[in-house]
Each structure stands twice: as C-alpha cells, then as structure tokens.
C-alpha positions in Angstrom: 15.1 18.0 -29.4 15.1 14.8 -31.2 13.2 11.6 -29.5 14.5 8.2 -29.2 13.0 5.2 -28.3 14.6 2.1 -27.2 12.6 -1.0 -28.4 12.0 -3.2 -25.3 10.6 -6.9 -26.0 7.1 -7.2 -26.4 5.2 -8.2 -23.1 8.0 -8.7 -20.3 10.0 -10.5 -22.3 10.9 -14.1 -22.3 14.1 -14.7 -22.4 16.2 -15.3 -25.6 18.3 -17.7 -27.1 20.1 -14.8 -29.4 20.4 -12.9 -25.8 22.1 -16.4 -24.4 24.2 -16.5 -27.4 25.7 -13.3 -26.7 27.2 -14.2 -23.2 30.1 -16.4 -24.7 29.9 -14.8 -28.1 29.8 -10.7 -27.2 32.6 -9.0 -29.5 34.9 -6.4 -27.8 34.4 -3.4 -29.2 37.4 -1.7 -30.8 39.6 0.5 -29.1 38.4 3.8 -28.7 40.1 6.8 -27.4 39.6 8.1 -23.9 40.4 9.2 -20.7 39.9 5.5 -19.5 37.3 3.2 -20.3 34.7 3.6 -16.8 32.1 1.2 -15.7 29.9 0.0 -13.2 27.2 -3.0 -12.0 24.7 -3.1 -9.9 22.6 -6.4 -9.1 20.0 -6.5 -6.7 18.5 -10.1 -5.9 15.5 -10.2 -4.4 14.1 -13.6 -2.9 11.7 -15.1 -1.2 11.9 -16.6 2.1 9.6 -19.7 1.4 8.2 -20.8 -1.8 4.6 -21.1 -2.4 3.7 -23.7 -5.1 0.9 -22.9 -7.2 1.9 -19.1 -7.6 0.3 -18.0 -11.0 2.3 -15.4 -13.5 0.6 -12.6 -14.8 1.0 -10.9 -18.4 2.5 -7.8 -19.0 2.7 -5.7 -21.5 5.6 -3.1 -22.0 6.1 -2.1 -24.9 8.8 0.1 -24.9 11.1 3.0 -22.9 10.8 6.5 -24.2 13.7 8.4 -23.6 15.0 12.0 -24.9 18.7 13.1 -25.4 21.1 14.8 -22.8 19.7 17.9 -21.5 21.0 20.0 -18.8 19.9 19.0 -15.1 16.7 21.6 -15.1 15.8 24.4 -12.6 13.6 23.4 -10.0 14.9 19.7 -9.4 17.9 19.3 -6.9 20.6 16.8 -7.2 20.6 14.4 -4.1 24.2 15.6 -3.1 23.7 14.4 0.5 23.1 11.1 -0.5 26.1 11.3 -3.1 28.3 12.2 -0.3 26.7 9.5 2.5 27.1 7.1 -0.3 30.6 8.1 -1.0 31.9 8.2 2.5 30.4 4.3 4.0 31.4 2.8 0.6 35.1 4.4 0.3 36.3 4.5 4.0 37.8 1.7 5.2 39.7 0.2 2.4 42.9 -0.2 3.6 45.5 -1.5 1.4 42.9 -2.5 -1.6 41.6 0.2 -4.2 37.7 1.0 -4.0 35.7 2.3 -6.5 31.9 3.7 -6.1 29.4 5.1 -9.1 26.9 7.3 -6.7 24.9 7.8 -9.7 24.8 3.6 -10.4 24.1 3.3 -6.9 21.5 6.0 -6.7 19.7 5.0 -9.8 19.5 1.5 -8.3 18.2 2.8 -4.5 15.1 4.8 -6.6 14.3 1.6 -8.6 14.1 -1.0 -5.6 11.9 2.3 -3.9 9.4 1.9 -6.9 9.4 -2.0 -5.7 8.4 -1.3 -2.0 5.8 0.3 0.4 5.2 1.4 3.7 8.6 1.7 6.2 10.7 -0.3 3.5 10.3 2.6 0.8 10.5 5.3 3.5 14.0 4.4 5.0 14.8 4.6 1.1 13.3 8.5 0.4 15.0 8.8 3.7 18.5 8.3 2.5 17.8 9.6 -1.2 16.8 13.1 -0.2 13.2 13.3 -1.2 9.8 13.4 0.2 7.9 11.7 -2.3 8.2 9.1 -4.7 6.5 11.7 -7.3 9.6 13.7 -6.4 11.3 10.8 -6.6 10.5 10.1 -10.0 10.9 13.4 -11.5 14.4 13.7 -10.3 15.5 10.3 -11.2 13.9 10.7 -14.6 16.3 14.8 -14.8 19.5 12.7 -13.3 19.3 10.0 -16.0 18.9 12.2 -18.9 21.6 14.6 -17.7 24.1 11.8 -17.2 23.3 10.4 -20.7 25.3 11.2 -23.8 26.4 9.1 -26.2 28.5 11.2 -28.2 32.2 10.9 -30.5 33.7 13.0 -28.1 32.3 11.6 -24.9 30.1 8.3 -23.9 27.8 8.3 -20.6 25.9 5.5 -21.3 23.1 4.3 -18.3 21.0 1.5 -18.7 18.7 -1.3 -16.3 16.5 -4.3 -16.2 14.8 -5.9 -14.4 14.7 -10.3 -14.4 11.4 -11.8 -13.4 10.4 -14.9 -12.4 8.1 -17.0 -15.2 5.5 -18.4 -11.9 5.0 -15.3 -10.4 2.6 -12.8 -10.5 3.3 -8.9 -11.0 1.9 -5.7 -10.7 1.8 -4.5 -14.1 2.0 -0.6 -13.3 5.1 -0.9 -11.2 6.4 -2.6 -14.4 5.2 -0.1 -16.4 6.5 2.7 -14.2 10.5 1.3 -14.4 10.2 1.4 -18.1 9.0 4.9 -18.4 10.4 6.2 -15.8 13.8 4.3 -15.4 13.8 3.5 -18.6 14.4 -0.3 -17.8 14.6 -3.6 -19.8 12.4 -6.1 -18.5 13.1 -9.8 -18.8 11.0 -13.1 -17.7 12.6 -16.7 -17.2 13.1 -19.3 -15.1 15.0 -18.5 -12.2 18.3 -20.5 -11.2 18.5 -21.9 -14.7 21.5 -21.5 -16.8 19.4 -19.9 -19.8 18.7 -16.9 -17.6 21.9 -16.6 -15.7 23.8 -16.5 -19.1 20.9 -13.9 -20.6 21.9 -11.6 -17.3 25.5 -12.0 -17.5 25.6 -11.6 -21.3 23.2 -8.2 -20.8 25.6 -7.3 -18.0 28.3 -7.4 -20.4 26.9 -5.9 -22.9 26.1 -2.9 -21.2 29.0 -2.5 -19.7 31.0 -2.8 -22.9 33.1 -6.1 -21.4 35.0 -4.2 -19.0 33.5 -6.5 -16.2 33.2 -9.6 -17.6 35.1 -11.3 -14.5 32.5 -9.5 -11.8 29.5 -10.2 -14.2 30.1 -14.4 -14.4 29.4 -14.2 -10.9 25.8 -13.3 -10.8 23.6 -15.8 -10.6 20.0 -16.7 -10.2 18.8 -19.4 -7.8 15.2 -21.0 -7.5 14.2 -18.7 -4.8 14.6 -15.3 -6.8 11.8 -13.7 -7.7 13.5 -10.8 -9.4 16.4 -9.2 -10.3 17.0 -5.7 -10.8 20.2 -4.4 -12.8 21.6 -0.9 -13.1 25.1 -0.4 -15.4 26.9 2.8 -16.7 29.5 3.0 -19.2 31.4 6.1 -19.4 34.4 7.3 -22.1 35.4 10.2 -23.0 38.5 12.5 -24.0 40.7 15.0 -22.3 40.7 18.2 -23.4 44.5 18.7 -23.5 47.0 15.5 -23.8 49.2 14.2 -21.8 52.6 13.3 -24.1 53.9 9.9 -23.6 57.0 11.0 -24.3 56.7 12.8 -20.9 56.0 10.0 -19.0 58.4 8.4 -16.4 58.6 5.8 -13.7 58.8 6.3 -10.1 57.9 5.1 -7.1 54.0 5.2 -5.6 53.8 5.0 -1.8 51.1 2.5 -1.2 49.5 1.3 2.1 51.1 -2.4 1.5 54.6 -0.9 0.6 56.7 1.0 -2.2 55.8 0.2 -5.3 57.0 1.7 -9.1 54.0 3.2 -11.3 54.0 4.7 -14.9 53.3 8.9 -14.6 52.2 10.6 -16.4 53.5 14.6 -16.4 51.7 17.9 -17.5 52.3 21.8 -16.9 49.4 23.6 -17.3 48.0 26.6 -15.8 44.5 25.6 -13.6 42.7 26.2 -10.6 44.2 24.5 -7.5 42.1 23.9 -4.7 43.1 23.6 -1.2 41.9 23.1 2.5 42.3 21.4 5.7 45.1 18.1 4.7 44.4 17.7 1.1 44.9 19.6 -2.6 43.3 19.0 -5.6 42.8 19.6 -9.1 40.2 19.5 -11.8 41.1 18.0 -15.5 38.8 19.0 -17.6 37.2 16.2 -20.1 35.3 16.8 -23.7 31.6 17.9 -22.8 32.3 20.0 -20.1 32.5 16.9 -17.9 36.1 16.5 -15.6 37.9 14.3 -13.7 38.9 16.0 -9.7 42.4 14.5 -7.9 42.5 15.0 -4.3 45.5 14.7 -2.9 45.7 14.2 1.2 49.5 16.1 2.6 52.0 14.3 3.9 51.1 12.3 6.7 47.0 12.2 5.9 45.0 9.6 5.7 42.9 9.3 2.7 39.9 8.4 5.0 40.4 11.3 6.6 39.4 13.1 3.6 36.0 11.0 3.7 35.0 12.6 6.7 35.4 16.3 5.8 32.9 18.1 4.4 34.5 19.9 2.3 35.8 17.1 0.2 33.0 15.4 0.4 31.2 18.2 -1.5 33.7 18.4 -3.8 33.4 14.8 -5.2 29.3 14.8 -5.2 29.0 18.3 -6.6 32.2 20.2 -7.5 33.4 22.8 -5.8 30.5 25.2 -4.9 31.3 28.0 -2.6 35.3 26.7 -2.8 37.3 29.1 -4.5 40.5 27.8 -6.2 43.6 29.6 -7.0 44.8 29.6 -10.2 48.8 28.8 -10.8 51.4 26.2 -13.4 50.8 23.4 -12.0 53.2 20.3 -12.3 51.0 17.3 -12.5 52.6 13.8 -12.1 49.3 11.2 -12.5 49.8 7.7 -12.1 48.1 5.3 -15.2 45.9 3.0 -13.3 43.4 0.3 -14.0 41.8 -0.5 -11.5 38.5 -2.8 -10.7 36.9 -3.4 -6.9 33.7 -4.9 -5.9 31.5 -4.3 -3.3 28.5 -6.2 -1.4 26.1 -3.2 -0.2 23.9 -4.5 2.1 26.1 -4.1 5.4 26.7 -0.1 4.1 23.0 0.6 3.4 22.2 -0.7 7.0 24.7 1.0 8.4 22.8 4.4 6.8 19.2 3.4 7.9 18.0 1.1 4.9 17.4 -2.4 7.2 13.4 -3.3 6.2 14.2 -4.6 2.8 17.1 -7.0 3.8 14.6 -8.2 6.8 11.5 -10.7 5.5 9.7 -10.4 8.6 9.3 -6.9 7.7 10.1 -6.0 4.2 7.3 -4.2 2.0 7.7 -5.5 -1.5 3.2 -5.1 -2.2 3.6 -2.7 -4.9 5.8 -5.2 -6.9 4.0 -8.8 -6.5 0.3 -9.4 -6.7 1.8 -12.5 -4.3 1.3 -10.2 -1.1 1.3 -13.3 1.3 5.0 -14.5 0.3 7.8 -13.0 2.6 10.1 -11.1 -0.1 13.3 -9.3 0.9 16.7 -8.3 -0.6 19.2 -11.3 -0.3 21.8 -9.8 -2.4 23.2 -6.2 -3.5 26.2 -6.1 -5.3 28.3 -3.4 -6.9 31.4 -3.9 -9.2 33.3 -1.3 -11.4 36.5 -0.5 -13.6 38.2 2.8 -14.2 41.3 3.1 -16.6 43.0 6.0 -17.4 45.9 6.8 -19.9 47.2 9.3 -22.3 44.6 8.8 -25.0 42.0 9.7 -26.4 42.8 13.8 -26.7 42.1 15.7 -29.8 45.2 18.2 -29.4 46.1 21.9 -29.5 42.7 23.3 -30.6 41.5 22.4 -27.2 44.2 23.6 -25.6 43.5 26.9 -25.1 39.9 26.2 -23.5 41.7 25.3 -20.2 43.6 28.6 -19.8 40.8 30.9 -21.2 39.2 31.6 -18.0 42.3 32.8 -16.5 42.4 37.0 -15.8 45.9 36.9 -15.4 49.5 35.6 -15.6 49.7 32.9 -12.5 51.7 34.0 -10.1 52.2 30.7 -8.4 53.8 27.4 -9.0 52.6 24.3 -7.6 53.9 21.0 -7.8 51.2 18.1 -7.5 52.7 14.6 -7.6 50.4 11.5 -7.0 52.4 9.6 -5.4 50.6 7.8 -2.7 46.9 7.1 -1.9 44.6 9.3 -3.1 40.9 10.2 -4.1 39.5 10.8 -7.7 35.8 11.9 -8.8 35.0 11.9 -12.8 31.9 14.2 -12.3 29.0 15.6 -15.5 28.3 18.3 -16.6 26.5 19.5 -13.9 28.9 18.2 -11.4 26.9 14.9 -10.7 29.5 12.2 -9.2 29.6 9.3 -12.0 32.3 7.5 -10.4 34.6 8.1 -7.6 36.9 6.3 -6.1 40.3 5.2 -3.8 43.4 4.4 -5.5 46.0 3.2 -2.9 47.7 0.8 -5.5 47.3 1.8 -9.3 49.1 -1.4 -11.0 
C-alpha cells in the first residue's frame, strides 16, 4: 500500500497571502459526473472570555500529516454507530417545513478533535457521547474511520480534510498540535484573529475543500479578537451510480411537501433490488461505484418523517446499513425526485441537549491540554455545521454495471413494488463499510 504525505506549512503556519488570494480567486472545478456533488463544514470557534494582554506565542513545529490510502474499516475497531444514530436523530428531528441535512462522519470527526483540545469533565462528556473509553481508543478509531472514508478515486471521491486557526499571541501546547496532524491529519494555520487576512485564508480553505459547493455558508465564518482558535472539519464526496437513470424517463409531478403541493422533476427506474420494510416506512438501497450507496426511506401514508427518527430500526439503518434487517428482493418502480438541497445548522443547543454542556460553559470548560495559557477562561462560543447534496441522472458508466445490482439475486422476483418519493422523506449516502457520510431530510427538493 502506497504512502502519501500531505505537505503542511512549516512551523504552524503563518498565514498566506497566495491562501488569501484564493478566497475571491478559487476556480470551479469542471463538471464532473456523479450521483450529486456532497459536502459538508464544520467550524468550531473557540474564545476566550477575557483577554489577558501580554499572552506570549509559542513555536511550533509541524511538519507534515502522514496519511495512507483507503483501507477497509479493520477488525478490532468498532464504528461509533450509537453516536451516528444520537447524532442523526437531535440534528434531523424537528425540521418542519425546511430540508436538514447532517454528515455524522463531519460531525464525529469534529467531536474527537475538540476532545484532543480538552481535559478533565469537558473531554469526558465528549468520550461519553462518542462511544469510547479512552482517548487512545479514541484516536485509533478516528485515525480507521478517516482512512476508510477517504478515497479519491475516477469513479468515486470521499475527500476529508481539517485545520486548525491559531491565534499569533497565544501560547500552545505543541504535542496537542502535533497529535491533530498525525492523528487527524489536520492543517494548522497561525494569524491574527478578527482580521480580514485570516477570515478570507479560512473561508478561501473552506472553499477549497469543499470544492465551492458552500461558498454562501463559508462567507459567513468569521474570526473576532477574542478567538483563540478555530478548528475546521470538511468532506467532499462524488461519486457515480452503478446503473443510470435515463432522462428520457423522467417526468414531472407533484411532491407533497410540509408547506404545500409542490411540482418536482422524477426521476424513474425498474430494477430488481432488495426492499426493506418495517413499522411506517420502506426503503431502498442504490448502489454507487465503490461499493458505497445511497438508502431512501420512505415513511407510509400518513407518517411523519420524525417519526422515523425515533425508531430504531431506521435509525440503524442510516448509521450502519441494515444489519440483522433482511430485505426482500422484487421490480421495484422507483420515482426519485432531483434535488439540491443546502441547510445549516448551529450545534451547540443539540450537543447540550446530548450531555456535551462543559465546553460551551467558561466557568467550567477544560481547554489545559490545548493552551499553555491555563489561567484564561476558554470555552466554545460557536459550532456550526453547513452542507449541500445534489443528485441527478449523471455520472453512470452504463450497461457493464448493470448486471452487478441483480447478481446477488437467487431467483426470479416474485413481487412488484412501486416506490414513489413523493413527499418528505429520509436519505443516508453511506461507505463502504456502511459508515453514514451524509444523511439527511428532504421535505422540499426544489
């Protein structure tokens, strides 16, 4: 297995003016084909309460991030599905009439960096939620999650990356540092915080990363005098369907959303597939180039999607796949909607809610392991998390492919099911090894 290695500025870098350039000047990149073009932000702020003057920087040296290509999620580490699903249930429910959209993976990479950050109670209440009982453990499953989500591919892109923004007058702990870039394989930046310079060097990273799908979410994040860092987790995922969907197939129709009847392009498929069924819902699984997929869960008649969020049976099914759930194969009539569709969120009301509170408190907040400034009240002002999905006919390679999707089938299908999205309902574009990479709530897909 080959090794790469992704330069990282010498020492934590100062910020640059080729970097600055890039937020106005950042090409789009052409075209591509794929299932939709995916991505996600996350931006944690952290502050200070009061600012002490006099507060010294430190150097640090990081030289660079190793990292190795995809490999499969290994025996012996466990993905943190319960934290997928608690994630995916207090960040979806609730949306109403908007759409919602959720990366647990984004998120989750995010939660492990800010618990390399912290100590004491602050860093427990985030093992707590995670899943682990150690920040060893921590580390070697974050380091298995990252590489299993990573491919950068022709057929298929699952691109992570993160950084961290320091403050140029403050002093760090350089092993913490050390430990994000080897670890979690993170950027690290130094500047002046509040200034223009850095705020355009985050937003223009931001974009970058994220391929300019969130251009519109990323000119919002901003730096002000009282940050002390920064911390930044994207992914960017493409990738192609194994079977197309013909355009010449598609029609218009109505979608039933929450605010009222609405018309949406559909797209329409037969194909023989597993269909999976229980307690107010359906759902299928197309299957995407790499062995990745794409689940739509469909409540019945008369469900409400947030329902859905409370079982646990769907729940699984969007963190994992579906386990123990066996499906029935049958022709299924597929009718999916195109959508593109973009939501933000502001986390720090949802991780409350599931038992994170010390690092949004500064009268209690743990940040020592970060800052060799140990007498300045620190604490989490800000989390933020913005994402895009698109999907359309593109981006399929045709009939070679084809026959992958009916291949496990024994026998002839006996059934016929007819599976229209045409009102609210859930989607999951999962790895590999089933790990969630995005899901989301569409109740409106123009």
């Amino acid at each position: 297995m080959s090794e790469k290695s992704e330069k990282i500025y010498e020492a934590v870098t100062n910020v640059s003016d080729e970097l600055v350039e890039a937020a106005g000047g950042r090409k789009r990149p052409r075209r591509a084909w794929y299932i939709g073009a995916v991505a996600a932000l996350l931006v944690v702020a952290i502050a200070v309460a009061l600012i002490r003057p006099g507060a010294g920087g430190s150097a640090l040296a990081i030289a660079e991030a190793v990292y190795e290509d995809y490999e499969r999620l290994p025996d012996g580490v466990a993905a943190p599905d319960a934290c997928f699903e608690a994630l995916t249930a207090q960040f979806l429910s609730g949306a109403g009439e908007e759409n919602a959209l959720l990366s647990p993976v984004n998120l989750y990479m995010a939660l492990a960096m800010l618990a390399e950050l912290t100590g004491g109670e602050s860093r427990g209440q985030l093992l707590e939620l995670i899943g682990v009982d150690s920040v060893e453990a921590l580390r070697e499953q974050a380091s298995a999650i990252w590489r299993a989500c990573s491919r950068d591919e022709e057929e298929i892109q699952s691109v992570l990356a993160g950084s961290v923004w320091l403050r140029d007058d403050f002093g760090y702990v350089q092993s913490t540092m050390d430990t994000l870039a080897n670890t979690y394989y993170a950027s690290s930046y130094r500047g002046e915080m509040g200034s223009a310079e850095i705020n355009s060097a985050i937003q223009a990273w931001l974009n970058e990363q994220t391929r300019g799908l969130l251009e519109e979410q990323a000119a919002n994040i901003e730096t002000n005098p009282l940050t002390v860092l920064l911390l930044a987790t994207t992914i960017y995922y493409s990738a192609q369907w194994t079977d197309e969907f013909n355009e010449a197939a598609n029609y218009t129709d109505v979608f039933h959303a929450p605010s009222g009847d609405t018309e949406a392009e559909y797209m329409r498929a037969e194909r023989g597939m597993d269909y999976f069924s229980g307690d107010g819902w359906g759902a299928v699984r197309l299957p995407l180039r790499g062995g990745n997929g794409m689940w739509f869960i469909l409540p019945d008649e008369g469900v409400a999607v947030d329902e859905l969020l409370q079982s646990e049976e769907v729940l699984g099914l969007m963190a994992s796949g579906p386990n123990e759930l066996a499906g029935k194969y049958a022709v299924v009539h597929l009718s999916v909607p195109k959508f593109d569709i973009a939501a933000q969120l502001d986390l720090i009301g949802g991780l409350m809610e599931l038992g994170v509170t010390d690092v949004f408190d500064p009268d209690v907040s743990d940040f020592t392991p970060m800052t060799t400034d140990t007498d300045m009240p620190i604490y989490v002002s800000e989390a933020t998390h913005a994402a895009r999905v698109k999907i359309d006919e593109e981006g399929v390679e045709a009939a070679a492919f084809t026959v992958i999707i009916a291949d496990g089938a024994a026998a002839e299908p006996e059934d016929e099911i007819y599976f229209t999205l045409d009102r609210p309902f859930l989607f999951a574009i999962s790895s590999r090894d089933g790990l969630p990479l995005f899901t989301g709530v569409v109740n409106r897909p123009d």
